[in-house]
C-alpha positions as CSV (number, residue, x, y, z in Angstrom):
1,X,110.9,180.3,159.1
2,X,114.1,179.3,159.1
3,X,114.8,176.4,162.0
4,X,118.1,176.4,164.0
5,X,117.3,173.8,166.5
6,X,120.1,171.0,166.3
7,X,122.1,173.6,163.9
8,X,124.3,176.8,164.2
9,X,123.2,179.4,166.5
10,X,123.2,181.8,164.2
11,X,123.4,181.8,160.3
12,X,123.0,183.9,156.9
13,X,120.9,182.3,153.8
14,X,122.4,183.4,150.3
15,X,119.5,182.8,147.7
16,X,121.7,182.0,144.3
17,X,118.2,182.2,142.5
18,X,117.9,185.9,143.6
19,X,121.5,186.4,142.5
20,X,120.6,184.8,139.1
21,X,117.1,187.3,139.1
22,X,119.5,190.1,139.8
23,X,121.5,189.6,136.8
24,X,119.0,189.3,134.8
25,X,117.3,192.1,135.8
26,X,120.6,194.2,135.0
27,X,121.0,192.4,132.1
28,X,117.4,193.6,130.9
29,X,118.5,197.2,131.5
30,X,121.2,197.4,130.3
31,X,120.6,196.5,126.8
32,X,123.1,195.6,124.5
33,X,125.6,195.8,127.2
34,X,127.9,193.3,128.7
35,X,127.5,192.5,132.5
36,X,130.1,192.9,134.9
37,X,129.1,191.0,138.3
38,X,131.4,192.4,141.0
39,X,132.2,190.4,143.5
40,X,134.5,192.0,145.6
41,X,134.9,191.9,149.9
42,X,133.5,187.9,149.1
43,X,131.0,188.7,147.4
44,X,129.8,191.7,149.5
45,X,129.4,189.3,152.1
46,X,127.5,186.9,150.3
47,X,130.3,184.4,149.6
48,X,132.2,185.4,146.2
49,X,132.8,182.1,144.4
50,X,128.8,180.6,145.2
51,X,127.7,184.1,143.8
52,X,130.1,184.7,140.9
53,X,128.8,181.1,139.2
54,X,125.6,182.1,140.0
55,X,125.7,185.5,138.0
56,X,127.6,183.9,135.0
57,X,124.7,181.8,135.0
58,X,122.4,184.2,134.7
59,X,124.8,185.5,131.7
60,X,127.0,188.0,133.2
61,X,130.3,187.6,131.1
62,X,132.7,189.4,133.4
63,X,133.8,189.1,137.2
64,X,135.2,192.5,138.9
65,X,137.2,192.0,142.3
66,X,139.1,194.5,143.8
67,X,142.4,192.6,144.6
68,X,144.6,190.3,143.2
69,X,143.9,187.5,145.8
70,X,140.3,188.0,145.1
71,X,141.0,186.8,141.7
72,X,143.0,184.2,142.1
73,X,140.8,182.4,144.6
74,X,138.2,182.8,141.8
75,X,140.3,181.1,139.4
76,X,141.3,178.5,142.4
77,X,137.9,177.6,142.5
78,X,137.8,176.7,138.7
79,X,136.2,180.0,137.3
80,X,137.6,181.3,133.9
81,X,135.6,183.9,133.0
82,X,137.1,187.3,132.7
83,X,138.0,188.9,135.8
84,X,138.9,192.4,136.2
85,X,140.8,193.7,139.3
86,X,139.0,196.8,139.7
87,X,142.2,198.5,142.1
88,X,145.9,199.0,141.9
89,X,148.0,195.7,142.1
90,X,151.1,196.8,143.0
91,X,154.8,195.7,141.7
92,X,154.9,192.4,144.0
93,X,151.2,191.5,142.5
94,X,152.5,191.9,138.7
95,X,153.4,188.1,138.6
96,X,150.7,186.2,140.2
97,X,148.3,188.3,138.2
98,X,149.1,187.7,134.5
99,X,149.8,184.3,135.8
100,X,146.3,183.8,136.9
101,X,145.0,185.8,133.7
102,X,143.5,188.7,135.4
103,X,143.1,191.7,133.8
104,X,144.5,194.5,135.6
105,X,144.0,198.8,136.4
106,X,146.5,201.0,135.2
107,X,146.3,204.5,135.7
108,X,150.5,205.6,136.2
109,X,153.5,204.7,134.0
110,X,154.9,202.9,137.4
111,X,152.1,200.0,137.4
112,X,154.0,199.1,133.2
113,X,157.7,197.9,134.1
114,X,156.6,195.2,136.5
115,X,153.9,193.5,134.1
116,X,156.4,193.7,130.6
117,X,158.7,191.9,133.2
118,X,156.0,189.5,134.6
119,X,154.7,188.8,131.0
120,X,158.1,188.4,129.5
121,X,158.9,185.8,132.5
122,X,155.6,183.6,131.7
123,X,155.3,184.1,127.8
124,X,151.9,185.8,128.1
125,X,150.4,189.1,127.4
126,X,149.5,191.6,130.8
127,X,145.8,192.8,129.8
128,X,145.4,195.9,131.2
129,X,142.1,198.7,131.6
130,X,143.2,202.3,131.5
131,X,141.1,204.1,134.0
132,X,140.7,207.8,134.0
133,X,139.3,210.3,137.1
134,X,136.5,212.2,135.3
135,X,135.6,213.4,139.2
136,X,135.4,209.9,141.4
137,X,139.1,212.3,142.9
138,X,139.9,208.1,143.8
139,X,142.4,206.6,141.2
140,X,142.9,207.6,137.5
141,X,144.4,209.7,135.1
142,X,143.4,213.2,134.9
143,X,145.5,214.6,132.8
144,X,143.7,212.8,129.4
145,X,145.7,214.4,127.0
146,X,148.8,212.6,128.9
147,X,146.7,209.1,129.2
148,X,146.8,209.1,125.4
149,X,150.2,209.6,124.3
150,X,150.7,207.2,127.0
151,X,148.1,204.7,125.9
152,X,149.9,205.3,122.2
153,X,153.2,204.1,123.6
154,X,151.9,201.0,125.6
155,X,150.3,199.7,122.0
156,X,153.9,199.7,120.8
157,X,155.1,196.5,123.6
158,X,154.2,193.3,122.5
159,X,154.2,192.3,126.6
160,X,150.8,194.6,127.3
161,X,147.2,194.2,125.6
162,X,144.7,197.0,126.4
163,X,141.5,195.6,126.8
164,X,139.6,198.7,128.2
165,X,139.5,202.1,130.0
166,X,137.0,202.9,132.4
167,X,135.8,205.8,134.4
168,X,133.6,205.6,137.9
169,X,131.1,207.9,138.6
170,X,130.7,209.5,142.4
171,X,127.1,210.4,142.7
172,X,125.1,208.9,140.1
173,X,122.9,208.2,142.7
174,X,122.2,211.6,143.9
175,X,118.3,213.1,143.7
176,X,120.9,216.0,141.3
177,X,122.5,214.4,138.4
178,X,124.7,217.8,137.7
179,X,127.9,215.8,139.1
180,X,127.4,212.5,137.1
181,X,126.2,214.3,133.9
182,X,129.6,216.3,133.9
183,X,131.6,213.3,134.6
184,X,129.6,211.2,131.5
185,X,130.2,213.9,129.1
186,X,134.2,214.2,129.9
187,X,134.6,210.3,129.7
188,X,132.7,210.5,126.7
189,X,135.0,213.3,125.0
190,X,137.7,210.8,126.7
191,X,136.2,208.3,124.8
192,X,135.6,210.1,121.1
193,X,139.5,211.3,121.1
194,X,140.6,208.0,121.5
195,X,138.0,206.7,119.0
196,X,139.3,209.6,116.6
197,X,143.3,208.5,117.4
198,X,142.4,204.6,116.7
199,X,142.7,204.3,120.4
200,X,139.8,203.1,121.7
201,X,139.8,199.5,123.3
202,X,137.4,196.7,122.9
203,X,135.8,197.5,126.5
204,X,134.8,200.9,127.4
205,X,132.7,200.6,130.9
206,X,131.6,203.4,133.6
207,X,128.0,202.6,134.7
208,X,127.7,201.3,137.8
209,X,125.0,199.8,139.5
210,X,123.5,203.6,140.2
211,X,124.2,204.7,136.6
212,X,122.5,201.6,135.0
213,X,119.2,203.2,136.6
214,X,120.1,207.0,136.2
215,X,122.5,207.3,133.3
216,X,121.7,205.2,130.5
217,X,123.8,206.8,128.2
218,X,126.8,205.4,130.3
219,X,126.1,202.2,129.5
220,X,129.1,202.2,126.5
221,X,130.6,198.4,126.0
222,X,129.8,197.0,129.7
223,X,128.1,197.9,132.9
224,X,129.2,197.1,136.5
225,X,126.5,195.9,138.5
226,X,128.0,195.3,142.5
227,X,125.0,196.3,145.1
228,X,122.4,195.6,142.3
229,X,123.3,192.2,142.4
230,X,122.6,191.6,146.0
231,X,119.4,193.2,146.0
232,X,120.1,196.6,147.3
233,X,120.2,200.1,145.2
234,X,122.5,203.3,145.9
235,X,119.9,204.8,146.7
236,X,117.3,203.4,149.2
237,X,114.5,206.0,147.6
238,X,115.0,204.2,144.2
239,X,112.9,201.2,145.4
240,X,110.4,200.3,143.0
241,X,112.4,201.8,140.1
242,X,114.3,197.9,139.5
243,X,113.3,194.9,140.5
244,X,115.9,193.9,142.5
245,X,115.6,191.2,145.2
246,X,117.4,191.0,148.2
247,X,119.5,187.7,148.1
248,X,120.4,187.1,152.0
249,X,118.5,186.5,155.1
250,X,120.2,186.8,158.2
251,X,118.8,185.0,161.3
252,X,119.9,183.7,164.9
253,X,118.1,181.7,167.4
254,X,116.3,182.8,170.0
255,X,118.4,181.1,173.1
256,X,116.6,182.7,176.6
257,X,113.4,184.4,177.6
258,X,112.4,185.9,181.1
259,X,110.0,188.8,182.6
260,X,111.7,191.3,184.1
261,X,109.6,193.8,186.5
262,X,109.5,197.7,186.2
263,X,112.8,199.4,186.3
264,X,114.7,196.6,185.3
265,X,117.9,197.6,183.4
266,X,119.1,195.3,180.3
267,X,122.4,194.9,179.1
268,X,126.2,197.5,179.6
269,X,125.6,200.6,180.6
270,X,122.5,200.0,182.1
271,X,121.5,202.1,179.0
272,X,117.7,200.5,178.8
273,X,115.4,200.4,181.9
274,X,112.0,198.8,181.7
275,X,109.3,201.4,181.9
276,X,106.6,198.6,183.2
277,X,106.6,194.4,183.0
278,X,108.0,193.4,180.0
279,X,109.1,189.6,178.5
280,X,112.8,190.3,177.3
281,X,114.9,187.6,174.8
282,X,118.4,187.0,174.8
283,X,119.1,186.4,170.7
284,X,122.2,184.8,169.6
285,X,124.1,187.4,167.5
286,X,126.3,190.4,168.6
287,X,128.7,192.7,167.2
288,X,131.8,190.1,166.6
289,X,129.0,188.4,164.4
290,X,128.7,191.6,162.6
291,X,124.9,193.7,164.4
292,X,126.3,196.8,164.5
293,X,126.5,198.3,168.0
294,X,125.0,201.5,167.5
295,X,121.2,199.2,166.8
296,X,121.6,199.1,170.6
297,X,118.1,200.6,172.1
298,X,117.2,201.2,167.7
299,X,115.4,199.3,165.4
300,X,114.0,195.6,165.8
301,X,114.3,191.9,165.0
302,X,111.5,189.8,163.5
303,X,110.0,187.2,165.7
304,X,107.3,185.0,164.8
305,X,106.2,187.4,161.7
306,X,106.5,190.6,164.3
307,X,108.4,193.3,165.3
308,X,110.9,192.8,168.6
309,X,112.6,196.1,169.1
310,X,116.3,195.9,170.2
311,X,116.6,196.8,174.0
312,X,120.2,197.7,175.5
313,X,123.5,197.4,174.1
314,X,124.6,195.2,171.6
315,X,126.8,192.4,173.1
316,X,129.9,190.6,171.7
317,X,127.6,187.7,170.9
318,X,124.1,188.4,172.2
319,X,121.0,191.0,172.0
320,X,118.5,191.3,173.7
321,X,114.8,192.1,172.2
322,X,111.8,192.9,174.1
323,X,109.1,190.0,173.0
324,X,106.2,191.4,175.1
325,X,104.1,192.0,171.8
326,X,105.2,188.4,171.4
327,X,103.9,186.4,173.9
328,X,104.3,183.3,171.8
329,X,108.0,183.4,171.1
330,X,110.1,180.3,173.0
331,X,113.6,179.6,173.6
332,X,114.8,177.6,169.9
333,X,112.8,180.4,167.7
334,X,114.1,181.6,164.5
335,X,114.8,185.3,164.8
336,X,115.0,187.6,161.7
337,X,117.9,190.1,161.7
338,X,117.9,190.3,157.7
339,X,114.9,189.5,155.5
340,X,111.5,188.8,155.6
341,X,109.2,186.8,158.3
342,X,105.4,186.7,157.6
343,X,104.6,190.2,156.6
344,X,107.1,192.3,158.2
345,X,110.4,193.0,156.6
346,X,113.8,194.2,157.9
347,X,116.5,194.5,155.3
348,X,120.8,196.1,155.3
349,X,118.9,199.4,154.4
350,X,116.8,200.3,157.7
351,X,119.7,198.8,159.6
352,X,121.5,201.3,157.3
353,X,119.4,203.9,158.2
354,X,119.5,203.5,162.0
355,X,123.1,203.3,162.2
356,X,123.9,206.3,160.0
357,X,125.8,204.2,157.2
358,X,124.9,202.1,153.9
359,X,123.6,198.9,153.3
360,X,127.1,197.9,151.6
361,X,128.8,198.7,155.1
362,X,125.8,196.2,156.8
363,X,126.0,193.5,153.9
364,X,130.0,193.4,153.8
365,X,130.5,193.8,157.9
366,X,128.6,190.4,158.7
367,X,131.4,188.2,159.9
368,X,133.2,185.1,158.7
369,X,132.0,183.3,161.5
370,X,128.0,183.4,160.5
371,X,127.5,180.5,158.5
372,X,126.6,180.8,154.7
373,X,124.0,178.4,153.0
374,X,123.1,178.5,149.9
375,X,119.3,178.1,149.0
């Protein structure tokens, strides 16, 4: 049980040795394979630079970030590995990033003129990955035939390297694999032309986390593992299939408890009325630090190894839980919002499932102002 008495109200635990399991895991799977750990949106909450050493550790050889200041605080924080900024950088980007030796997304003649500049400016070489839109409808080429003449054209400036081209698949985590099949077998025509026109780069990627489990055949040069690497899957029905660990446990203390008497109401709105005597705890965590509003009156927290189900609205910084099934729960008690507590469990994906959303919308919406520690 996690003890808050003396410390911060409320608090998220980031287990590095899960992180490193994950990986490993991955790693296992996907066979010859590089690892790509992404650590985008701080590390999907988890705290990118903690999590990113962790994974390298475990022998994942590239970092994937979706900005360019995502990046850079990597490399601000002494990490050299290779670091790919998964999105589009923009012309007022071009400088800082071949400056901090980030690889970069290409996927429009427009994103070329700015890096030749920026590496002409600094002496270096702009490393770029060509992605193409085999279905994802997000960013890339579609027009293949066009990425390749273009492709032939960049190997002819001394100012760009092309280190890869990569695709990303839309439902590889779907129950029907029709949609990921079709876009694997046009990125991997994709790939054979430019293998025939002595095109093809030294990374070719497009597995993600839900491809690694569904679509081994995607695996090419290097897979990118995000959710995976916290614990979760794509698809919550694919638990069991890889043995991935959750790596953070939320929890918050347990700061008031009362009776209230039949008919009661709890909270705004007056949207929960007691239907008889219950004991009722006030729980140190609301939606500015991230508990989603609509848990209010679903789902529970984990007192004491039991289940406290949420009563009323979510406040700004406090919940409410009905402890009658918990007659031993005191002001000062660890309460479980993420993770595990004697043999109960409560993780992103049933607060996923009561709120209509994903577990990366619950792991990455847990605010700045939750302490991280690292266990």
């Amino acid at each position: 049980m996690t003890e808050h008495p003396g410390g911060p109200l409320i608090l998220a635990e980031v287990s590095l040795s899960a992180v490193r399991r994950n990986v490993r895991v991955f790693r296992e799977r996907a066979g010859d394979a590089r690892v790509m750990a992404v650590v985008k949106a701080d590390g999907y909450g988890h705290g990118a630079v903690p999590v990113a050493r962790a994974a390298l550790e475990a022998g994942a050889e590239w970092l994937g970030v979706a900005r360019v200041e995502e990046g850079l605080a990597l490399r601000e924080a002494g990490i050299r590995a290779p670091i790919l900024i998964l999105g589009s950088i923009g012309p007022e980007g071009a400088l800082q990033a071949v400056a901090g030796d980030l690889d970069l997304t290409v996927f429009e003649p427009s994103h070329i003129p700015p890096l030749v500049a920026a590496a002409r400016e600094l002496g270096k070489r702009a490393r770029v990955h060509v992605k193409v839109d085999t279905g994802m409808g997000r960013i890339g080429w579609r027009d293949f035939d066009e990425a390749a003449r273009w492709m032939n054209g960049l190997r002819e400036l001394p100012e760009v390297e092309i280190r890869g081209t990569f695709t990303h698949f839309a439902a590889a985590d779907a129950e029907d694999l029709a949609h990921a099949q079709e876009q694997y077998r046009q990125f991997d025509r994709w790939v054979r032309d430019l293998t025939a026109q002595g095109l093809r780069p030294p990374y070719v990627h497009a597995a993600n986390t839900s491809a690694v489990v569904s679509l081994p055949e995607a695996r090419y040069d290097m897979v990118r593992v995000g959710i995976g690497l916290y614990g979760y899957l794509p698809n919550p029905g694919w638990n069991g299939r890889i043995a991935a660990r959750p790596a953070l446990r939320w929890t918050a203390r347990l700061m008031h408890v009362k009776w209230v008497n039949p008919g009661a109401t709890i909270s705004y709105g007056c949207a929960y009325r007691a239907p008889d005597r219950r004991r009722i705890g006030t729980v140190a965590a609301g939606y500015a630090d991230g508990l989603r509003r609509g848990l209010s009156n679903v789902g529970y927290m984990l007192v004491r190894g039991k289940r406290a189900p949420i009563v009323g609205r979510v406040c700004m910084d406090q919940t409410m839980i009905d402890l009658t099934g918990v007659p031993e729960a005191t002001p000062g008690d660890s309460v479980v919002l993420l993770g595990e507590d004697g043999g109960e469990r409560c993780t992103a994906d049933d607060h996923a499932r009561w709120t209509g959303t994903i577990s990366y919308e619950i792991l990455c919406g847990i605010a700045k102002r939750v302490p991280r520690i690292y266990v």
